[in-house]
Backbone as a ProteinNet text record, in pm:
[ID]
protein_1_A
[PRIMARY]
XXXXXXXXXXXXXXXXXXXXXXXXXXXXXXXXXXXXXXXXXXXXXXXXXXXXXXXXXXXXXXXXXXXXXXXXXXXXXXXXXX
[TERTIARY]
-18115.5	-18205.7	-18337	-18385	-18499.1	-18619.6	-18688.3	-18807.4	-18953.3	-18931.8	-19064.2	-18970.7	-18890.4	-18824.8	-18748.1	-18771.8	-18750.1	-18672	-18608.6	-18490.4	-18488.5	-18479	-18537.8	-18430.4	-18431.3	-18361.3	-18407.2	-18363.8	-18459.4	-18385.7	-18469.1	-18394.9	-18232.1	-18259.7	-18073.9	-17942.2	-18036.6	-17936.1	-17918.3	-17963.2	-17965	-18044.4	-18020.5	-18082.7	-18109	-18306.1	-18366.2	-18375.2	-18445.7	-18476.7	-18620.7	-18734.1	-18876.7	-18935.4	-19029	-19111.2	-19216	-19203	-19345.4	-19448.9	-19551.6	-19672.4	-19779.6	-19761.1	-19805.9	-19797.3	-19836.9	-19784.7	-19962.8	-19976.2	-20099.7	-20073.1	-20157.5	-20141.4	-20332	-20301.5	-20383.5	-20484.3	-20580.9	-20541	-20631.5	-20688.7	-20718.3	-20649.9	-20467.7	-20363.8	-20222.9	-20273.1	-20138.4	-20041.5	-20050.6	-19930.6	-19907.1	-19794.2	-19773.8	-19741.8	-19850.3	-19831.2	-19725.3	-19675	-19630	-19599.9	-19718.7	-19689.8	-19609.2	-19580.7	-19420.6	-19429.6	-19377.1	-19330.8	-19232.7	-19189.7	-19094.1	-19152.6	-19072.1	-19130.8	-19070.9	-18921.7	-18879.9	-18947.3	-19069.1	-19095.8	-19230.9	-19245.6	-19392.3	-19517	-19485	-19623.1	-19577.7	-19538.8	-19530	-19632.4	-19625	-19637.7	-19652.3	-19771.8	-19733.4	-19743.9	-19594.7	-19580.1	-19637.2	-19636.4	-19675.7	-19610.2	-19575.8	-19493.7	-19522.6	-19494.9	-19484	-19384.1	-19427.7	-19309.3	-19316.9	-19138	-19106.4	-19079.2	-19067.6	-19056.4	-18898.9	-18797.8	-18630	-18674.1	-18762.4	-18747.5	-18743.8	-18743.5	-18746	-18885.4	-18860.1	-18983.5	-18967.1	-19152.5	-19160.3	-19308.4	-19302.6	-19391.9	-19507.8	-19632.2	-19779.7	-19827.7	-19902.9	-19869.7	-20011.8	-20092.1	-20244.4	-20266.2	-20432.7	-20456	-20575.3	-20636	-20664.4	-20663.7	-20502.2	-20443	-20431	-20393.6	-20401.5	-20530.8	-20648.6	-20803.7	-20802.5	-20764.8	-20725.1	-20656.8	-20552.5	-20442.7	-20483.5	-20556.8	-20622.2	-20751.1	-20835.5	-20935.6	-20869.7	-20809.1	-20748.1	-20628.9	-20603.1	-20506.6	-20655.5	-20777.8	-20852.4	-20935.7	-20936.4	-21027.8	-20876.1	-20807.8	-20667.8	-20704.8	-20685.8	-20675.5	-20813.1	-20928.2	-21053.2	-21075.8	-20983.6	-20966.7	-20826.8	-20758.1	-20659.6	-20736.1	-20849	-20879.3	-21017.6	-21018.3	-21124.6	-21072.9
-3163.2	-3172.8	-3100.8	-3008.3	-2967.4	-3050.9	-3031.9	-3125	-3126	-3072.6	-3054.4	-3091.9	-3176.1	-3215.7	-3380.5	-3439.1	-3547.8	-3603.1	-3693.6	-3731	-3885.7	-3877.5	-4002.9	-4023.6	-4157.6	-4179.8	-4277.4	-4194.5	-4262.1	-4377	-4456.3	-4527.1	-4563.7	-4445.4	-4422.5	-4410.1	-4407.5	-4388	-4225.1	-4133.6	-4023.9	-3975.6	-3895.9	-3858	-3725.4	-3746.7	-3586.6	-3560.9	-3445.1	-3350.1	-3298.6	-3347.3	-3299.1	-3213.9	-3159.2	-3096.7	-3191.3	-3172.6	-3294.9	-3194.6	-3243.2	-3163.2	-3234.8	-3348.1	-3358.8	-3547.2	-3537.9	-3709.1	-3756.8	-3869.7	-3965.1	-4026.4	-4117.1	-4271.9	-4326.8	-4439.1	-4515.4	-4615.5	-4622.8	-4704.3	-4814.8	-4825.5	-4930.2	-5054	-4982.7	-5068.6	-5099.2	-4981.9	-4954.1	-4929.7	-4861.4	-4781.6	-4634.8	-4546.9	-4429.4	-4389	-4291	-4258.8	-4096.4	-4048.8	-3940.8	-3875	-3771.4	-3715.1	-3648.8	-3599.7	-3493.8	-3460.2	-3374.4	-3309.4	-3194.1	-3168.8	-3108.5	-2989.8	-2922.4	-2778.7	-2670.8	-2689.8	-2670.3	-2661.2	-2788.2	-2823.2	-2755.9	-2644.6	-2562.2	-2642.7	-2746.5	-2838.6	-2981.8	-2935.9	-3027.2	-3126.9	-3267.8	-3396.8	-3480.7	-3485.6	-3511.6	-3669.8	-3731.6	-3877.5	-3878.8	-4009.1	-4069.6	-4247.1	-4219.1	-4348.7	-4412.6	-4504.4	-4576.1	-4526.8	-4464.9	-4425.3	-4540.6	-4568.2	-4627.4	-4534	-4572.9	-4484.1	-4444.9	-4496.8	-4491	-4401.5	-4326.7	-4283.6	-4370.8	-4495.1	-4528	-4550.9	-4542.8	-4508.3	-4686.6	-4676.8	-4781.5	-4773.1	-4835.5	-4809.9	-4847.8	-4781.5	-4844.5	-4930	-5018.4	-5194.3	-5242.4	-5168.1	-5202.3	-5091.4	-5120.2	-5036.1	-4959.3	-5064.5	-5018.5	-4891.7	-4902.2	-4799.3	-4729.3	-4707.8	-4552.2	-4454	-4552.4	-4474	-4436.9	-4494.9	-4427.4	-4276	-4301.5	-4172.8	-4071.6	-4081.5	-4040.7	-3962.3	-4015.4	-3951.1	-3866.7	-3918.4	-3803.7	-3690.5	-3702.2	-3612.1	-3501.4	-3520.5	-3484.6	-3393.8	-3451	-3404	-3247.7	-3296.6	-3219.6	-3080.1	-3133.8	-3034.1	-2914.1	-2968.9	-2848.2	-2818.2	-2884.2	-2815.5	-2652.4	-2694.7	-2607	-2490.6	-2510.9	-2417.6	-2328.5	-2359.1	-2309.4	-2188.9
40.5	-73.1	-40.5	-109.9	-116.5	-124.8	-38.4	19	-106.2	-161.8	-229.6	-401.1	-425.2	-516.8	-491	-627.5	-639.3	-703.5	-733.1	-810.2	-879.4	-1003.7	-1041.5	-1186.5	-1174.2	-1270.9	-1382.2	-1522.1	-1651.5	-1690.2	-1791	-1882.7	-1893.9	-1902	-1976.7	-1873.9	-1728.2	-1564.9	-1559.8	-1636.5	-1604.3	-1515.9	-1403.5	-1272.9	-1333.6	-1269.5	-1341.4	-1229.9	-1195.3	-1104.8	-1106.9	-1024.5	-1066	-915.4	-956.7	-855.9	-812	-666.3	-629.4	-621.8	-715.4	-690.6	-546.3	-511.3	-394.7	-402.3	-268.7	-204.1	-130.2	-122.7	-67.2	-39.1	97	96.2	86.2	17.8	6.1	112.2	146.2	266.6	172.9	58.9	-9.1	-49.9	-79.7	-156.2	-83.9	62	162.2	108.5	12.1	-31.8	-43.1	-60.5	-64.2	-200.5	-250	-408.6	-382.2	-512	-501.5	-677.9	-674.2	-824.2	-853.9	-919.7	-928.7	-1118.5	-1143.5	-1238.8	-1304.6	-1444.7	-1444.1	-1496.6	-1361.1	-1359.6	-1496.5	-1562.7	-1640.1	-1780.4	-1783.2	-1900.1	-1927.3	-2014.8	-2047	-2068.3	-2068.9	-2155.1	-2037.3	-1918	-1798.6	-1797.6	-1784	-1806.1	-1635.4	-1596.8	-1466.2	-1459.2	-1345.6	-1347.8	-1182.5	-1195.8	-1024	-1041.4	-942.4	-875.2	-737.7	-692.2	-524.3	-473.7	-353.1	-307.5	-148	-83.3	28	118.5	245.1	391	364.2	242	212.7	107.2	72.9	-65	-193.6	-208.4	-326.3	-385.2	-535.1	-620.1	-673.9	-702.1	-811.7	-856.9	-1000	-1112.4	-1064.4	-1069.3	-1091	-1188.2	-1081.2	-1139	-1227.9	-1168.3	-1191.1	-1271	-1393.3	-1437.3	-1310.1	-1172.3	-1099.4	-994.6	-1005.4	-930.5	-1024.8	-1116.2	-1224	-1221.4	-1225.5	-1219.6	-1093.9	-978.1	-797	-858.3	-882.5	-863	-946.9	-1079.4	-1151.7	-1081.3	-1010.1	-948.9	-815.8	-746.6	-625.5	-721.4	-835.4	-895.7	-981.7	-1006.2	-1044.6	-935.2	-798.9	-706.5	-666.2	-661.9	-593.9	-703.7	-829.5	-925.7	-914.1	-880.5	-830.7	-762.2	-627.4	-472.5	-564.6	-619.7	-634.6	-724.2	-774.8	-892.8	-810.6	-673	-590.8	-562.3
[MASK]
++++++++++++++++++++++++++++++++++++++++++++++++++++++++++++++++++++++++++++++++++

């Protein structure tokens, strides 16, 4: 499996295929975030999830942690536009 790609499965048990735009850890919440998106999609939608040391994903729980991932996905984005 290509390392810089993720695999996730929706609703419906269908397994997508996304690009990780990049991975963090927290040391506020001790957890490991990881954003990703579909590179396919022109008007790309970027998600973030918990990620485990097994690879498995799970949902952000707090509206706390959204304004976290939100500000390091903001700081990332004007390091990239430097």
């Amino acid at each position: 499996m290509d390392v810089n790609k993720i695999k996730v499965i929706d609703d419906d048990g269908n397994e997508l295929e996304f690009d990780v735009l990049f991975t963090f850890d927290s040391e506020d919440t001790g957890k490991k975030y990881v954003l990703y998106y579909d590179a396919d999609d022109e008007d790309a939608q970027v998600y973030s999830s918990i990620y485990d040391d097994e690879g498995n994903l799970y949902p952000i729980e707090t509206p706390d942690e959204w304004d976290m991932i939100e500000e390091v996905f903001n700081s990332f984005m004007a390091e990239d536009e430097e």
